[in-house]
Each structure stands twice: as structure tokens, then as C-alpha cells.
Kinemage of the C-alpha trace (Angstrom):
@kinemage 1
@onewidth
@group {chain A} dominant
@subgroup {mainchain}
@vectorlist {calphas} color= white
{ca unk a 1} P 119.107 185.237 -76.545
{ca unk a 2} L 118.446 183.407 -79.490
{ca unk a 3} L 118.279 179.917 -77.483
{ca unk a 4} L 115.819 181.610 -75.352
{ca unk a 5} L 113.835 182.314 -77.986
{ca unk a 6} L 114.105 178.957 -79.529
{ca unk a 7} L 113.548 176.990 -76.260
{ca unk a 8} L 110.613 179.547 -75.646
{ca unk a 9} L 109.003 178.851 -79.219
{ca unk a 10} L 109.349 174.841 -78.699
{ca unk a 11} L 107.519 175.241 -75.157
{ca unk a 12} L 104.232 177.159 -76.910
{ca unk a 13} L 104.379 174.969 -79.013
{ca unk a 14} L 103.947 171.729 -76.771
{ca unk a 15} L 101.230 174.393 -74.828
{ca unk a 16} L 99.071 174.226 -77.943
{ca unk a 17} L 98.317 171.045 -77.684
{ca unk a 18} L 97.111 171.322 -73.763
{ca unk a 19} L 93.274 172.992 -75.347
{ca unk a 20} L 92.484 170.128 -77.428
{ca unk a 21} L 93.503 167.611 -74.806
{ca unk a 22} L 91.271 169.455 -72.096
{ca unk a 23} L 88.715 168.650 -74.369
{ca unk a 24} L 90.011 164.885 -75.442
{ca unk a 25} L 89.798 163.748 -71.404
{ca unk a 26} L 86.658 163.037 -69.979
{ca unk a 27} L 87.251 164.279 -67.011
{ca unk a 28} L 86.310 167.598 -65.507
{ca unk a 29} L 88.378 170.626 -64.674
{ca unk a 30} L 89.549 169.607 -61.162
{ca unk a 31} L 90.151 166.302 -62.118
{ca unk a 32} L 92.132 166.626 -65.237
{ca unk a 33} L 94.647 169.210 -63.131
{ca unk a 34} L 94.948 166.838 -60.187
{ca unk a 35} L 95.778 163.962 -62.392
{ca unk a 36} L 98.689 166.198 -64.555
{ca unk a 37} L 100.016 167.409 -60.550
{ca unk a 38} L 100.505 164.128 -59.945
{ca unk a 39} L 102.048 162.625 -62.855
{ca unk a 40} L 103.847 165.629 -63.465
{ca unk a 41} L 105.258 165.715 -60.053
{ca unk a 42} L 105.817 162.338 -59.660
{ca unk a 43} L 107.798 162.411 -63.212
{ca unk a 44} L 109.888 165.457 -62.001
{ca unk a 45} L 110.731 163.665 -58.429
{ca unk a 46} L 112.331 160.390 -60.333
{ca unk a 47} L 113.963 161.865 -63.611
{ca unk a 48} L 115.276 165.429 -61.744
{ca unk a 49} L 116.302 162.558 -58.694
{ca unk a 50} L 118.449 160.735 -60.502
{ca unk a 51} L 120.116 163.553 -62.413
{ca unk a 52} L 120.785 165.138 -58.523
{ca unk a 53} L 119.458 168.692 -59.863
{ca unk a 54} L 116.456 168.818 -57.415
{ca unk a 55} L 118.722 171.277 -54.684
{ca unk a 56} L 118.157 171.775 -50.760
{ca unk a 57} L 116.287 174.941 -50.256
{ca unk a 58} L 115.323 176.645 -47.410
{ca unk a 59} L 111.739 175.746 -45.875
{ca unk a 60} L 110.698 178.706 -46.480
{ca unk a 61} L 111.321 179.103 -50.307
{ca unk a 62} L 109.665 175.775 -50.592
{ca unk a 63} L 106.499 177.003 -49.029
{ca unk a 64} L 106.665 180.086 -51.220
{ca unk a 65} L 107.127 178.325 -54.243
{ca unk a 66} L 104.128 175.897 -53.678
{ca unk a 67} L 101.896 179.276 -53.126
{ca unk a 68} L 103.000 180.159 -56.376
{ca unk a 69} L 102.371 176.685 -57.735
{ca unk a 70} L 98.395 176.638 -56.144
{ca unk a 71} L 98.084 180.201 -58.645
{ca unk a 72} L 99.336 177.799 -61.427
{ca unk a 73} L 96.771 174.940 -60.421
{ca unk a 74} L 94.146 177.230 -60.077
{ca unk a 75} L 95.232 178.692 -63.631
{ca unk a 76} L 95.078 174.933 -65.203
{ca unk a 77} L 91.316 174.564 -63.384
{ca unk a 78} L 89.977 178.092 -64.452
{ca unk a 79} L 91.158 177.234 -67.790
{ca unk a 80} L 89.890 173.930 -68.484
{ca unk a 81} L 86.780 175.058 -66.845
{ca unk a 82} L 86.612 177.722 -69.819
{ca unk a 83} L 87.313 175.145 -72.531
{ca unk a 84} L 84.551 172.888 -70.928
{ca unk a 85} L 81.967 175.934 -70.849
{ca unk a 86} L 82.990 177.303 -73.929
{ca unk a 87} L 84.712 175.679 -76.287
{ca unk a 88} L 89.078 175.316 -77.014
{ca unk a 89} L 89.127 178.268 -79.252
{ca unk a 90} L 87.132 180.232 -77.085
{ca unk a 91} L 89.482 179.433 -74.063
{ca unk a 92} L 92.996 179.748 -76.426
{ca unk a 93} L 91.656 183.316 -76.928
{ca unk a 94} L 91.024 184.285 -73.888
{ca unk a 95} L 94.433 183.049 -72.494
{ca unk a 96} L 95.877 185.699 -74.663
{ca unk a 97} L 94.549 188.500 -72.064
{ca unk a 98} L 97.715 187.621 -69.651
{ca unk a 99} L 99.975 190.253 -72.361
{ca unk a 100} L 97.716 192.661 -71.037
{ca unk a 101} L 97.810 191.473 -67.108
{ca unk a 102} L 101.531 191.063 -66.994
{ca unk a 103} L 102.181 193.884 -68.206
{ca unk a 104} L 99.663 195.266 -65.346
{ca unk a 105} L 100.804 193.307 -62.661
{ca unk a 106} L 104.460 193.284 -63.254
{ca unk a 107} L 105.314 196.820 -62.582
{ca unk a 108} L 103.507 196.705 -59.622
{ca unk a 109} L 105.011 193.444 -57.815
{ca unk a 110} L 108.380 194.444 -58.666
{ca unk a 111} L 108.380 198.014 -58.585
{ca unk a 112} L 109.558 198.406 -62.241
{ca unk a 113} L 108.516 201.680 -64.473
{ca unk a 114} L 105.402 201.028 -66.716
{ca unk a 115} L 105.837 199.983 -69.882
{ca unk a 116} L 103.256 202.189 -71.613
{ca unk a 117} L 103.880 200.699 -74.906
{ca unk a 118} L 103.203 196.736 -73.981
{ca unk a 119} L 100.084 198.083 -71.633
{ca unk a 120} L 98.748 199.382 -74.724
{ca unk a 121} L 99.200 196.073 -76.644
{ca unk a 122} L 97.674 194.467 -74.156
{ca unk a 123} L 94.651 196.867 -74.284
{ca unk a 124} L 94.546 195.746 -77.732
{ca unk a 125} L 94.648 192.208 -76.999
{ca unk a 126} L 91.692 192.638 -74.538
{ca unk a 127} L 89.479 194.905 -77.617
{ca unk a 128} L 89.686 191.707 -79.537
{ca unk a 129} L 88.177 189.403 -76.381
{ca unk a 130} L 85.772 192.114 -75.276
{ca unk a 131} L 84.891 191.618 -79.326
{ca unk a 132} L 84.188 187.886 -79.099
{ca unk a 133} L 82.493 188.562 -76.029
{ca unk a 134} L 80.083 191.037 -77.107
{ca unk a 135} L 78.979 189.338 -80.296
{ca unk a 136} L 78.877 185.480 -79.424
{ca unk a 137} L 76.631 185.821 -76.121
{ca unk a 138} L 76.423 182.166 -75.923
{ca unk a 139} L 80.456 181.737 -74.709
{ca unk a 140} L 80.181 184.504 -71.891
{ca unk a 141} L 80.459 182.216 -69.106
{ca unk a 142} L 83.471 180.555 -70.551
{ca unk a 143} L 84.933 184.087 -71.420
{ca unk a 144} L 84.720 185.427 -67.583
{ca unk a 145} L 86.352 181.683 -66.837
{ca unk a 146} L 88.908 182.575 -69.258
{ca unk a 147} L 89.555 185.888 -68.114
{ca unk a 148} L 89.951 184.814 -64.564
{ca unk a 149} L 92.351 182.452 -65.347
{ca unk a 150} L 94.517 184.557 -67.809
{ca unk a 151} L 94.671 186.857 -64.322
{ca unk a 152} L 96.489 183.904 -62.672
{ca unk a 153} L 98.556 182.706 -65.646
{ca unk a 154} L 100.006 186.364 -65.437
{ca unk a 155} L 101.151 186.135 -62.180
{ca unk a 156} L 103.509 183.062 -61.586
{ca unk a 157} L 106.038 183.865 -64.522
{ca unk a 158} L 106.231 187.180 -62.341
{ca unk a 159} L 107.325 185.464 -59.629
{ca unk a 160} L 108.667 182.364 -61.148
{ca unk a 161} L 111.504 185.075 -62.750
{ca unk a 162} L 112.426 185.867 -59.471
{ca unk a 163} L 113.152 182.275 -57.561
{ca unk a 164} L 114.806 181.706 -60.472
{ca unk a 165} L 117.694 184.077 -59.946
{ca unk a 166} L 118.820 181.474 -57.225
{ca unk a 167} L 116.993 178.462 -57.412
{ca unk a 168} L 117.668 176.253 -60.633
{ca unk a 169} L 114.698 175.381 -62.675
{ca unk a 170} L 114.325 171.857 -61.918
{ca unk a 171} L 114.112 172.201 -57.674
{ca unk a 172} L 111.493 175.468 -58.486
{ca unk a 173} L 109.437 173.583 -60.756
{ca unk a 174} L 109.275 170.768 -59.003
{ca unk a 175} L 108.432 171.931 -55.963
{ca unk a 176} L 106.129 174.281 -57.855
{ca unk a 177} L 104.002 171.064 -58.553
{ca unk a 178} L 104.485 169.074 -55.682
{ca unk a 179} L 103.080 171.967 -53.817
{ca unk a 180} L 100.132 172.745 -56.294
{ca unk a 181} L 99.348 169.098 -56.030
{ca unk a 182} L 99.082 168.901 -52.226
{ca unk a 183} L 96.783 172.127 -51.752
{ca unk a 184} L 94.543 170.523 -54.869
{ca unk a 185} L 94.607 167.229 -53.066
{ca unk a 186} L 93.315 168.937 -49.441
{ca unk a 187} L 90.722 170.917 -51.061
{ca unk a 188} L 89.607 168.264 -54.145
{ca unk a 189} L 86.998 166.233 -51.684
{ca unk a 190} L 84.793 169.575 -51.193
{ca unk a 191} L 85.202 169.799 -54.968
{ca unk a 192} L 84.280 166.771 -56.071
{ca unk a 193} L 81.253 167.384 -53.591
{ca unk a 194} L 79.796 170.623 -55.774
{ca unk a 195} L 81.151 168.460 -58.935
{ca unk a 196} L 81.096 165.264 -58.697
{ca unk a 197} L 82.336 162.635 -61.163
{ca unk a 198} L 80.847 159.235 -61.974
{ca unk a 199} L 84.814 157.685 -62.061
{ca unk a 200} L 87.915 158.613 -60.064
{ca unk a 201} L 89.844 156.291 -61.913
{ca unk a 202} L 90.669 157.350 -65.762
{ca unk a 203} L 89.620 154.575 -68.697
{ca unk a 204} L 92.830 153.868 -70.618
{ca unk a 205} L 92.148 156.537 -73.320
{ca unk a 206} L 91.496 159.451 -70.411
{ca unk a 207} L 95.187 157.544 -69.072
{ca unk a 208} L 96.991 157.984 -72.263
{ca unk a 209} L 95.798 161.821 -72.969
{ca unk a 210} L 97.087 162.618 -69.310
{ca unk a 211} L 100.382 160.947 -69.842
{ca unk a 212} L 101.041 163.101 -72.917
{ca unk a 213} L 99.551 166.236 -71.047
{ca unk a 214} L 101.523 165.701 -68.265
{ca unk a 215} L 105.121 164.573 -69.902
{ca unk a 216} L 104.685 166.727 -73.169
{ca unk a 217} L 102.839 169.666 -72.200
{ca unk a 218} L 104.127 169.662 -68.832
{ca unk a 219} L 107.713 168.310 -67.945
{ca unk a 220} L 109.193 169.009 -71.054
{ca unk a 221} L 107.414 172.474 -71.508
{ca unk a 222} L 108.126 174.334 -68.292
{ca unk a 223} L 111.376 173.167 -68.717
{ca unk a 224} L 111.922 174.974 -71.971
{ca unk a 225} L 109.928 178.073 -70.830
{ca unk a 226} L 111.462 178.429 -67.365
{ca unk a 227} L 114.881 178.392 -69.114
{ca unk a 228} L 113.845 181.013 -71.445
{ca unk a 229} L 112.211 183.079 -68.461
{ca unk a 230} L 116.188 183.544 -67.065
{ca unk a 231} L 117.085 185.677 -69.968
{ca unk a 232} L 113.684 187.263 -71.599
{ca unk a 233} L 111.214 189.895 -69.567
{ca unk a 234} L 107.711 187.814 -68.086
{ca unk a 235} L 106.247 190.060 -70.501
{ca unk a 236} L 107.922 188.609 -73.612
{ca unk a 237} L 107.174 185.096 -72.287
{ca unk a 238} L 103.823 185.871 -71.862
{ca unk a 239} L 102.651 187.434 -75.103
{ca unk a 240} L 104.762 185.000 -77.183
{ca unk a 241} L 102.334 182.423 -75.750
{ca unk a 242} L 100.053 184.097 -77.804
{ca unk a 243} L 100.953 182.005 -80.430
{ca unk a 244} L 99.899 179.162 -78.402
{ca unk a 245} L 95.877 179.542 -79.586
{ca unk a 246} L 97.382 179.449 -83.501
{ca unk a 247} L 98.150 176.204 -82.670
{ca unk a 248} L 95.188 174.977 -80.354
{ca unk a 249} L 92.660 176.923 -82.232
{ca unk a 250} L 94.140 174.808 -85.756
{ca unk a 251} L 93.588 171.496 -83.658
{ca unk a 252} L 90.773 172.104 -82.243
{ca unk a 253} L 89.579 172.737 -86.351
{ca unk a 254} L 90.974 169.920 -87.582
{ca unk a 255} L 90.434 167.597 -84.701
{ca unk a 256} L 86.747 168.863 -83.576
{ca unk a 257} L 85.404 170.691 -86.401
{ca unk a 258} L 84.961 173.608 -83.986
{ca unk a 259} L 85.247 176.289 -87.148
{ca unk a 260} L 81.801 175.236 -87.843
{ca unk a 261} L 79.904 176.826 -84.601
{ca unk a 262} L 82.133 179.801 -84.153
{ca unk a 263} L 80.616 183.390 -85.353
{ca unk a 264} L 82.194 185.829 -88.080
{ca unk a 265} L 82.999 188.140 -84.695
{ca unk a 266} L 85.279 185.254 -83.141
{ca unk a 267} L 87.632 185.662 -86.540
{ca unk a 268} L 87.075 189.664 -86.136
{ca unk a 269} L 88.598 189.503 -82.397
{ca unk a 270} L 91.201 187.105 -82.984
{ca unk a 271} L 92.338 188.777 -86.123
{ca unk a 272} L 92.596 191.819 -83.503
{ca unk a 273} L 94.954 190.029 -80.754
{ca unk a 274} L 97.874 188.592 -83.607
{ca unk a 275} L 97.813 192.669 -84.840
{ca unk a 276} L 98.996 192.950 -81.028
{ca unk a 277} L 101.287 190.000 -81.205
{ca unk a 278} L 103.067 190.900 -84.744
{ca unk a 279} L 103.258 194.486 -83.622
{ca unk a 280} L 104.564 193.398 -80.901
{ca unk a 281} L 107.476 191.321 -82.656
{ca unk a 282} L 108.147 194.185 -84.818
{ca unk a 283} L 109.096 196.407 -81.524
{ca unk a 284} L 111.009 193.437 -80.309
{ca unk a 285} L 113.212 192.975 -83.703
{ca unk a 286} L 113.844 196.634 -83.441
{ca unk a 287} L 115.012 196.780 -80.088
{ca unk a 288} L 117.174 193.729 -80.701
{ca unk a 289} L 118.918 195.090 -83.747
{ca unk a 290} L 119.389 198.393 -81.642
{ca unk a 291} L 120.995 196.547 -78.861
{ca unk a 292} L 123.200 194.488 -81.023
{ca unk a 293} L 124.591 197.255 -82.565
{ca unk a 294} L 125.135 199.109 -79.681
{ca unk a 295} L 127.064 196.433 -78.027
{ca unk a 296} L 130.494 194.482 -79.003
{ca unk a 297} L 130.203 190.922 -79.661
{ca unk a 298} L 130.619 188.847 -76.545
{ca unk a 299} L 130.600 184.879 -76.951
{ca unk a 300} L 128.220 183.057 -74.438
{ca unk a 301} L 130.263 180.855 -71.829
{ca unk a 302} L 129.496 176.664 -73.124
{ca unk a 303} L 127.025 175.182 -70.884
């Protein structure tokens, strides 16, 4: 459990860094996502290749799991769209919603009991949004953007917890990409036509950012959190990656200056989602120390 939690902590980490990157890159939405698909992809194909963990899987897993990789491309463009109509604070916040979507959504697709108490945290999280979005008028388009796309981010951990109960985490993820990359790819030319871009081709600065996007914030990072996803509740993965806009929100101060054009309400709503979060880790430490009293020691089997 506690590796989980480590590997789970490293991978929000690397996802704080994704904000400030969206707004680093030039490019728009739909072509920042297409370009991490493809490195990503491409990256997973040669270094999972050679370490023979990419598996054989039945057709139709692989078409399932590229369904569930389009929901995590659409995420990526919803998201970046937010940061580009809003700003990377604005977006980070927003992302913080999926607590309260996952803990909608996952009772239903799997037919689990409601958890009253992380509904209600996630209620919380959502008071602090509707906050930001009430006050600082000028963000609401990014804020429905952000919204949407916290609706998708809450859904593929859902499912991405179930494939992984027989499909190691290298095959699922990158099929999971490959998949999200060819659906982007069919349907980019009637983006591109409603918004267009003046270059297809990235300068070497755009190039750079989307190497560290896509090998950082991508590769390495769905590793880590897929790992942890075997052993902690979609749930806990999600609101832990709360923490991811403490980090984005701190780069985007430092490296934009965006403190300077965000309202007294913004730090009134955010202040409201980490009462959720640390709340949150308080019921989780309890629960913990409950069920490691309650049960013998056991030693994990070595990897």
C-alpha cells in the first residue's frame, strides 16, 4: 500500500507540470494532444517492445481499450482547451471536480454501494469551483471546458481499474494511446478545419516542451499511476490528483506571474477544495490505521 501511495504521489507530481506546459506550446488544444499520442505511443511501442511486456490480447479488448483511450484524448483536448480559455490555475482547479464525478460515476458503472461520505467531499470540491465561477465571470467559458473535461478524466481510471485485473499496465496503456491517437488522427482534419493552425510542424521550442510532456508527464506518469490504480480505489487516485493544481497552480505563479490577474474569490474556492482533500486524508489515515490493526502482518511477495 505504501508503494502505491508513493508511486501515486510521484505520478501527480510529473501531472503538475502538464498545465504550465499547455500553456508553454504554441499550439492549440487538438494539436498539442495529437502530438503527445504520438510521441507517447510511439515511445511506449519501442521501450515496452524491447522489454517484451506489450502482451497478445484479444481483438476485442484492444478495441475496448482504445474507446477508453478516445475519453482520455478527449480529456487532454477539453483540458487544454480550458487552460487556453482561461488560464492554468483556472483549469488545475477545475480538474479537481473528477473527486466529485468518480465518486458519481463509479457506483454506477460497477454496481458498487455509494459512498456517501466521498460524494459529499466531492460536493465540497464542486462549492469551491461553483465559487470561482460565480465571482470571476471572465473564466466561465474555461470553467464549463474544465468541467467537461473533469467528467471524462473521471471515467477512464473507472475502467482502466478493471482491464487491469488481467491485462498488465504496459499492453493497456499502450494500446490506450495507440487507440486515442488513431480516432484523433481520423477526426483532426475536420478539426483543424473549425481551428486551424498557421504550422503543423512544431518550432524546436514547441518540439522540446512536447518531448518532456509526452516522456515525463506521460510515459513515466501513467506508469506510476496505473500501478498504483491495482491496489488503491479510482476514487483515491482521483482526489489525490488534487494535489496536482498545488503544483501547476505554483508554476504557473512563478513561471507566468498568473497570481497577478486572479481575484480574492479564486483563493476563497481553492482554499475550499484542499479542506476536501485534507479531510479527505484524515478519513484515509483513519481507515488505514483501523485496517492495520485489525489485520496480522503479512509480508508482500518480492517483485
Amino acid at each position: 500500500m505504501k508503494k502505491a501511495f508513493l508511486q501515486l504521489h510521484i505520478a501527480v507530481f510529473l501531472a503538475g507540470f502538464t498545465g504550465i506546459l499547455g500553456r508553454l506550446i504554441s499550439f492549440n488544444e487538438g494539436m498539442i494532444v495529437w502530438y503527445r499520442l504520438l510521441f507517447t505511443a510511439v515511445t511506449m511501442w519501442i521501450l515496452f517492445g524491447l522489454r517484451k511486456k506489450i502482451k497478445r490480447i484479444p481483438t476485442s479488448d484492444i478495441i475496448k481499450i482504445a474507446g477508453v483511450g478516445f475519453i482520455a484524448t478527449l480529456h487532454w483536448v477539453t483540458f487544454y482547451g480550458s487552460i487556453k480559455y482561461a488560464n492554468v490555475s483556472v483549469a488545475l482547479v477545475c480538474f479537481s471536480a473528477i473527486g466529485f464525478f468518480t465518486a458519481l460515476f463509479e457506483p454506477l458503472l460497477l454496481r458498487k454501494r455509494m459512498n456517501w461520505t466521498e460524494l459529499l467531499l466531492g460536493i465540497v470540491t464542486m462549492v469551491g469551483i461553483y465559487v470561482i465561477f460565480h465571482f470571476d465571470t471572465q473564466y466561465k467559458i474555461g470553467i464549463i471546458i474544465g468541467i467537461i473535461s473533469a467528467v471524462l478524466a473521471s471515467l477512464f481510471p473507472i475502467f482502466n481499474r478493471e482491464f487491469l485485473k488481467r491485462i498488465n499496465v504496459e499492453t493497456m496503456l499502450t494500446w490506450q494511446q495507440t487507440g486515442g491517437l488513431v480516432i484523433l488522427s481520423a477526426l483532426l482534419p475536420f478539426y483543424l478545419q473549425r481551428f486551424p493552425v498557421d504550422n503543423f510542424l512544431p518550432g524546436w521550442e514547441d518540439f522540446a516542451w512536447l518531448l518532456v510532456l509526452s516522456w515525463f508527464c506521460s510515459v513515466v506518469a501513467f506508469q506510476f499511476s496505473s500501478n498504483a490504480l491495482k491496489k488503491l480505489s479510482a476514487f483515491t487516485v482521483n482526489l489525490t490528483y488534487n494535489l496536482e493544481p498545488v503544483y501547476g497552480i505554483i508554476l504557473a505563479f512563478v513561471v507566468k506571474g498568473e497570481n497577478k490577474y486572479l481575484s480574492e474569490w479564486f483563493y476563497v474556492g481553492f482554499a475550499i477544495i484542499m479542506v476536501a482533500l485534507v479531510i479527505h486524508v484524515i478519513i484515509l489515515r483513519r481507515q488505514t490505521l483501523r485496517s492495520t490493526n485489525a489485520t496480522p502482518f503479512k509480508p508482500e511477495p518480492q517483485a
